[in-house]
N, C-alpha and C positions, 0 to 999 in steps of 0.2 A: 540593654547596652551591648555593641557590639563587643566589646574585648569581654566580656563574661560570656558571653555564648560560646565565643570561640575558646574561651578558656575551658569550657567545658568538652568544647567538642578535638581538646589538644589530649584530654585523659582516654577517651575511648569516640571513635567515630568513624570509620572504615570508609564511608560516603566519603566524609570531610576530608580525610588525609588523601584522600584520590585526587579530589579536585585543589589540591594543592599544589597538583601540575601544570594546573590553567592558571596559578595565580602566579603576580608578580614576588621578587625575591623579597622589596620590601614590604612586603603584607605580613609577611613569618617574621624579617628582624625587628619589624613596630612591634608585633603580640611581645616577644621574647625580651625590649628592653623596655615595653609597658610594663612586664610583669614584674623585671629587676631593680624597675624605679619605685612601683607599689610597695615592695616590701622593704629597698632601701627607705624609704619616707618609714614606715612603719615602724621601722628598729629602731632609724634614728629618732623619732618622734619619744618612744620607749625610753631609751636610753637618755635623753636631755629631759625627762619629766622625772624618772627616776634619780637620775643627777642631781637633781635641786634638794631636795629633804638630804642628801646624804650630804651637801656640801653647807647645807644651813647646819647640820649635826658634826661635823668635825670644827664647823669654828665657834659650834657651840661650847666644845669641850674645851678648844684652843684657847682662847680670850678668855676662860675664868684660870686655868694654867699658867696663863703670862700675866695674871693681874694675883695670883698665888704666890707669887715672890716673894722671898722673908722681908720681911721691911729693915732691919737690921743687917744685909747682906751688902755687900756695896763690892764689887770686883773690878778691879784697875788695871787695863794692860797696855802697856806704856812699852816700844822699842822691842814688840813681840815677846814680851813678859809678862807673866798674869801674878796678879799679888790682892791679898783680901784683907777685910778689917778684922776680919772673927778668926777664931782659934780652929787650927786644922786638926784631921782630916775635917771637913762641914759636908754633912749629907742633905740633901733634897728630897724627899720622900718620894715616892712612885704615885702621881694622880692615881685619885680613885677613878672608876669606868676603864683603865688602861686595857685592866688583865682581861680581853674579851677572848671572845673563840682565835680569831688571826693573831691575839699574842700571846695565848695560851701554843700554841705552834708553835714561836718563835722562844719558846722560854723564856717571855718576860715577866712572868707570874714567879718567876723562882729567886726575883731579881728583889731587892730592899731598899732601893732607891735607885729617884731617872739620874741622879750627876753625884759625883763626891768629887770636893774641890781640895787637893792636897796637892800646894804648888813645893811643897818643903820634901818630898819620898819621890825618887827617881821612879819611871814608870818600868813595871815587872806583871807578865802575864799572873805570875802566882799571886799578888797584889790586887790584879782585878778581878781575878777570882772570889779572894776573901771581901774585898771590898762587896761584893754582890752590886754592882751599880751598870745602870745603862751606860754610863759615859763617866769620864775623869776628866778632870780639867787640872792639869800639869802646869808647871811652872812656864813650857815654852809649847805647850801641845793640848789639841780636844781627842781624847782616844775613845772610840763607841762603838759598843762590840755588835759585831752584823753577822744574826745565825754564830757558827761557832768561830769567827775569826773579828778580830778589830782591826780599825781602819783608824790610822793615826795623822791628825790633818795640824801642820803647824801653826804656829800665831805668829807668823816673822812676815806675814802681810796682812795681819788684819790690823786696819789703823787704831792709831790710838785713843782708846773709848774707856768710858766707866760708865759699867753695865751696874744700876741701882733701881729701886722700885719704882720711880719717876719716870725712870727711861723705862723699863716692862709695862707699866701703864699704857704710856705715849706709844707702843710698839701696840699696844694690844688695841686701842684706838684705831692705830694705822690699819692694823691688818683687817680690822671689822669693816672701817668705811671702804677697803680697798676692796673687798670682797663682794660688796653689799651695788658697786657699781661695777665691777666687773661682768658679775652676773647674768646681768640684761645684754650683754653685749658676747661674751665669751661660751655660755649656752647655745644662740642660736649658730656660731661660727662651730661651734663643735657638730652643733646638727647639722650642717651644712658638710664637715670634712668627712663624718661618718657617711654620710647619704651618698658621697662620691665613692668614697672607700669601701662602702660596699655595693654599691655599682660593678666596680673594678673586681672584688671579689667573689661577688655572684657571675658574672657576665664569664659564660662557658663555651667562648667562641672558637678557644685553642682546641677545648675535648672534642667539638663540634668536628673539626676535622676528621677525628679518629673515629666519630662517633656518626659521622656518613658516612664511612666506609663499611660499618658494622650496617645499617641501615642498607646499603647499596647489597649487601652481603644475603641479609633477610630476603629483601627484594627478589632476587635472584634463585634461594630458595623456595619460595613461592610465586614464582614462575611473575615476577609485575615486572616489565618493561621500567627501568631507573637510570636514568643518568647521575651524576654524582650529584650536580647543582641541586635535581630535584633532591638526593636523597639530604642534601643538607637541609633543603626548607622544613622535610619531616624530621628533622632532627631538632629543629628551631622549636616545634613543639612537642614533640615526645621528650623534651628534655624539663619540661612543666615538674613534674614531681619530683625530679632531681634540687631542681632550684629550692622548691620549698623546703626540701629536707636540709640543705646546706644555711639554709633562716635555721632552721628550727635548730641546727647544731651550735648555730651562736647563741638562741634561748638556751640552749641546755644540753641537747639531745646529744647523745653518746655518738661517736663517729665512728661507720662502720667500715672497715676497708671493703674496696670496689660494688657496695649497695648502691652510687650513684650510676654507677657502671651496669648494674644488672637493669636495674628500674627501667632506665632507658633502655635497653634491648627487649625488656616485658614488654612495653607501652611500644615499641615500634613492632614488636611481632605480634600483638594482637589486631591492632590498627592500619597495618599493608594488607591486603589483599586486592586479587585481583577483579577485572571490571566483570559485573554478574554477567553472565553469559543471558542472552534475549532470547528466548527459546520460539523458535518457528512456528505457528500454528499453521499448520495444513487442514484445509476442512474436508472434513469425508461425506464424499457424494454419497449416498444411497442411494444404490440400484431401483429401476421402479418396478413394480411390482407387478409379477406376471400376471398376464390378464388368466382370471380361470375361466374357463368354458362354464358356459353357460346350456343348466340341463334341462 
C-alpha cells in the first residue's frame, strides 16, 4: 500500500525526502491528512465502543436508585413549596456502589445519606454539615453540596408536582427506554463529532509554518538548496512522529513540553541531506611496454 510505504519512508529516508522536491504540494498534504484521519477514526472508534458498557453501567445503577424510593415517601410542591407526608428531618440513604474511587475524591464516602428532606429548619451551612447529606430539600430550595461549596437552586419555577413511588417508577422507565434508543443514534454522532475534533486537533498546519523555517534552517546548515514551499512539504512528513505522540497523549501519555518540537527537528536533520555527489571515473591508460632488445 502506497501511504504505508511512504509512511515509512516519512521516519527515516534521505532518498525520499530529496525527491520531495520533484513532487507536487498535494502528495505531502494527502500523506499528512491520511494520517490525521487514520488515527482520528481510531480514537474515535475507541472511545464510542468503550462508551457503551460505561453508559449501559451508570443506567444500570440509575434505574434500580429511582425505583429505590421509599414507598411511604410522597413530596408535594405546590406554588414553589415543598411539603411531605412523614415526619421530618426524613433521610434517604446513600446508594450502595456510590463510594467508588471518583467519589471517594469528592468526599462522598464521608456523607450518611444522598437527600435529607427538612422543609420545617431554615437552611444553615452548620446544618449541612451535621446533617452529613448530599442534598436538602428545604421548604422553597434543593441545596447540594459541590467539592467543598453548595449550590442552592429554588423551587419558585419548578411546576407543581408530587414526586411519589409511582412517578420514580414511571421516571425510571422513562429514562431506561430513553437511553436504550438513544444509543444507536447518539454513539455514532459522537464518533462522528470526535473524528472531526480530532482532525482539528491533530492537524499541525499552523506549527507547520514555524516548523519550515526550522527545516529551511537545517537545510541551509547542511549545505541542500530549500526554498521555503519545499521546506514545508518536508515538514508535512517529518512531522509523522509528532502526530502520533499528540494520539498517544489522549490515550494517556504524559505531555511533554516542546518533545513535539524536538522530534520534528531530529527527524528533519537526520532526513535532509544533500544530493550524493557522482564521483568521475577517469580510466588509466597504461603505458605500453617497452620493447626489450632482444639478445
Amino acid at each position: 500500500m502506497k501511504f504505508i510505504q511512504t509512511f515509512k519512508q516519512s521516519f527515516y529516508s534521505p532518498e525520499f525526502y530529496r525527491e520531495l522536491k520533484n513532487k507536487k504540494f498535494w502528495f505531502s498534504l494527502k500523506y499528512f491528512y491520511s494520517l490525521v484521519a487514520i488515527l482520528a477514526f481510531v480514537y474515535a472508534i475507541v472511545i464510542s465502543v468503550s462508551a457503551l458498557p460505561a453508559i449501559k453501567g451508570f443506567m444500570g445503577k440509575i434505574e434500580p436508585y429511582l425505583r429505590s424510593y421509599p414507598a411511604e415517601l410522597v413530596i408535594t410542591i405546590q406554588d414553589g413549596k415543598a411539603s411531605t407526608n412523614v415526619s421530618e428531618p426524613y433521610f434517604i440513604k446513600m446508594p450502595d456502589g456510590l463510594c467508588d474511587l471518583e467519589s471517594q475524591e469528592a468526599g462522598f464516602c464521608e456523607l450518611n445519606s444522598l437527600i435529607v428532606i427538612d422543609t420545617k429548619t431554615p437552611f444553615s451551612s452548620a446544618k449541612m454539615e451535621e446533617y452529613k447529606s448530599l442534598a436538602w430539600l428545604t421548604e422553597d430550595s434543593l441545596i447540594v453540596k459541590q467539592d467543598k461549596e453548595t449550590k442552592l437552586t429554588s423551587l419558585k419555577d419548578v411546576p407543581n408536582t408530587v414526586i411519589n413511588k409511582q412517578f420514580m417508577d414511571g421516571l425510571a422507565d422513562k429514562a431506561g427506554s430513553i437511553v436504550r434508543k438513544a444509543i444507536p443514534v447518539v454513539l455514532p454522532l459522537a464518533a462522528v463529532l470526535i473524528f472531526f475534533g480530532l482532525i482539528i486537533y491533530l492537524s499541525k498546519l499552523t506549527f507547520l509554518l514555524f516548523g519550515a523555517l526550522i527545516v529551511w534552517i537545517i537545510g541551509r546548515i547542511k549545505k541542500v538548496d530549500m526554498t521555503y514551499g519545499y521546506a514545508y512539504r518536508v515538514g508535512l512528513h517529518a512531522i509523522t512522529l509528532g502526530v502520533i505522540l499528540r494520539f498517544l497523549e489522549l490515550l494517556g501519555l504524559p505531555n511533554v513540553p516542546l518533545l513535539l518540537t524536538a522530534l520534528f527537528a531530529v527527524c528533519a536533520w537526520v532526513n535532509i541531506a544533500p544530493e550524493k555527489a557522482v564521483a568521475e571515473t577517469v580510466p588509466v591508460l597504461s603505458s605500453p611496454e617497452e620493447e626489450k632488445p632482444v639478445v
